[in-house]
C-alpha angles and dihedrals in degrees: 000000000000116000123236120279122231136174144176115245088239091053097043083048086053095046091045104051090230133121117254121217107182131038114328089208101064102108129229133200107169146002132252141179121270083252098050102030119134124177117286090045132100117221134175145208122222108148117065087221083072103060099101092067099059088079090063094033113121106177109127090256137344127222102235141149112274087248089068092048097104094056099059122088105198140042121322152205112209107213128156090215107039095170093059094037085056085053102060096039077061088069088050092056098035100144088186109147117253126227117241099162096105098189110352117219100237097042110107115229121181113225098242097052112114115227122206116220113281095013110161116209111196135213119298089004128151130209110178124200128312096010122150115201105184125229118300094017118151120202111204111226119271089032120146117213098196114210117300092004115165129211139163142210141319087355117145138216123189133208123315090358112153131214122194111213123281097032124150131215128188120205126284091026121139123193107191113219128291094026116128124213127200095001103155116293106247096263125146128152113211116222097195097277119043126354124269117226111234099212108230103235095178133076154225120269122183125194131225118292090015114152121186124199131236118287093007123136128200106188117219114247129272094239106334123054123268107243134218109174121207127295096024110155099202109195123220115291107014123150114207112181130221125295088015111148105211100201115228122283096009117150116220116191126220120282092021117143121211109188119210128295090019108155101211108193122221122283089018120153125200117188127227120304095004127146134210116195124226133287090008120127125215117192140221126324095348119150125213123204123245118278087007114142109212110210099170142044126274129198111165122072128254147083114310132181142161137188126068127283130243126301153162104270101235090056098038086057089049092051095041081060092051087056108056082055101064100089093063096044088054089055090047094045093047095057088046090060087036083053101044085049097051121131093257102060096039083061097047090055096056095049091048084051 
């Protein structure tokens, strides 16, 4: 069990990066919302809607730009990017058990597997031959560690996390539990009859600071590896399929669904639900909307979205009509302007003119 976590306001200031305005020896030991902050709490403002609750807030100090400052009536921490300043205080605070179990006895560890120093093997758990797990690794019980798996240092799985043989880790990555890593890419040829399985003879190879959400798969290549470049921050319950290449630092958000092949630039960012279809490429720093389906490639950057947006029912089922129809209304439009641009007319305006 971890203890609790305290700080003076100066400290917290120091560690931070951050100007203080207030009295650098109140003490905090957590953080809180504006709304539910109480003293001994830091807060923060980010978003401008949230202003006016800066008069009734009653946490010790809040994290804020320097534009907000006269509105607020206790201690506070100066950023220009409060967002990103209360980010980081929430390492600071991480309350995230730690695991002391250093080889569990019931964890099942076969002889030729290479432990880092300090790796923690939880309950249940399974490393198979010739894994290397680097120095500082936890393994959540449950867990399954599949043949020649790599993994360095520092990285995490939680609990009931599964590995298929032959994946790579770089350092610093979490996989949160229930996720499964290098299960077989969707490929099967059909002979006329039934449909043949294409052995995926590839892997999975994750780059360093990649986290992957519960529930979440990411299938091994058909020949080539699947790829997840560093910094890839991966949401619950997202399916990538086998020989993507997930570009460093993108964003996907949960439910999202990447079909094989798909080629993900780097800083990308694909909303909610959505869902990318095989062998396209998108290019760098391009955002998708929540619940789009890109069925195309995209290679400049920008936001991007697709669908229709919210309705009443009765009116959503009148305009899906009207667009099934579109199609026909362009043809037509287009032989009304063929027709307002024939020889004929052209030749009755000048001489009008």
């Amino acid at each position: 069990m971890n203890e609790a976590k305290s700080y003076t306001l100066g400290t917290l200031a120091d560690l931070l990066e951050v100007r203080l305005e207030g009295d650098g020896d109140c003490r905090i030991d957590g953080l809180a919302t504006l709304s539910q902050g109480h003293p001994g709490k830091l807060s923060f403002l980010s978003n401008p809607a949230y202003v006016h609750q800066l008069a009734d807030c009653r946490a010790s100090a809040v994290i804020l730009e320097e534009k907000f400052a006269a509105a607020c009536p206790v201690n506070k921490l100066i950023s220009a990017a409060p967002y990103l300043t209360f980010a980081r205080a929430t390492r600071l605070f991480d309350n995230t058990s730690v695991s002391s179990w250093g080889i569990h006895s019931s964890a099942v560890v076969h002889p030729t597997a290479e432990l880092g120093e300090g790796v923690s093997i939880g309950p249940n758990a399974v490393i198979e031959a010739g894994v290397r797990l680097g120095v500082n690794c936890s393994v959540g019980a449950g867990s399954f560690v599949g043949e020649n798996c790599r993994l360095g240092d520092n990285c995490r799985l939680h609990s009931n996390v599964t590995l298929y043989h032959g994946v790579t880790f770089g350092a610093n990555v979490i996989i949160h539990s229930g996720a499964v890593i290098g299960a077989d890419g969707f490929g099967f040829a059909f002979d006329g009859e039934k449909s043949v399985k294409i052995h995926q003879l590839g892997s999975v190879h994750i780059g360093d600071d990649v986290e992957v959400g519960a529930g979440s798969t990411i299938d091994r290549g058909a020949i080539e590896d699947t790829i997840i470049e560093q910094g890839v921050k991966i949401d619950n319950q997202v399916q990538i399929g086998h020989n993507c290449r997930i570009g460093a630092h993108t964003v996907i958000c949960g439910c999202t669904a990447i079909a094989g092949s798909a080629v993900i630039g780097r800083y990308c960012v694909l909303g909610g639900a959505s869902g990318v279809v095989g062998h396209i490429s998108i290019g760098d720093r391009v955002r998708v909307g929540a619940m789009s389906l890109v069925s195309q490639s995209i290679s400049e950057a920008g936001d991007y979205a697709s669908g229709t947006g919210i309705d009443s029912t009765a009116r959503w089922r009148r305009n899906i009509v009207r667009f099934s129809q579109l199609d026909e209304l362009a043809r037509r439009l287009r032989k009304l302007e063929s027709k307002a641009q024939s020889p004929g007319e052209t030749g009755r305006k000048q001489s009008e003119e």
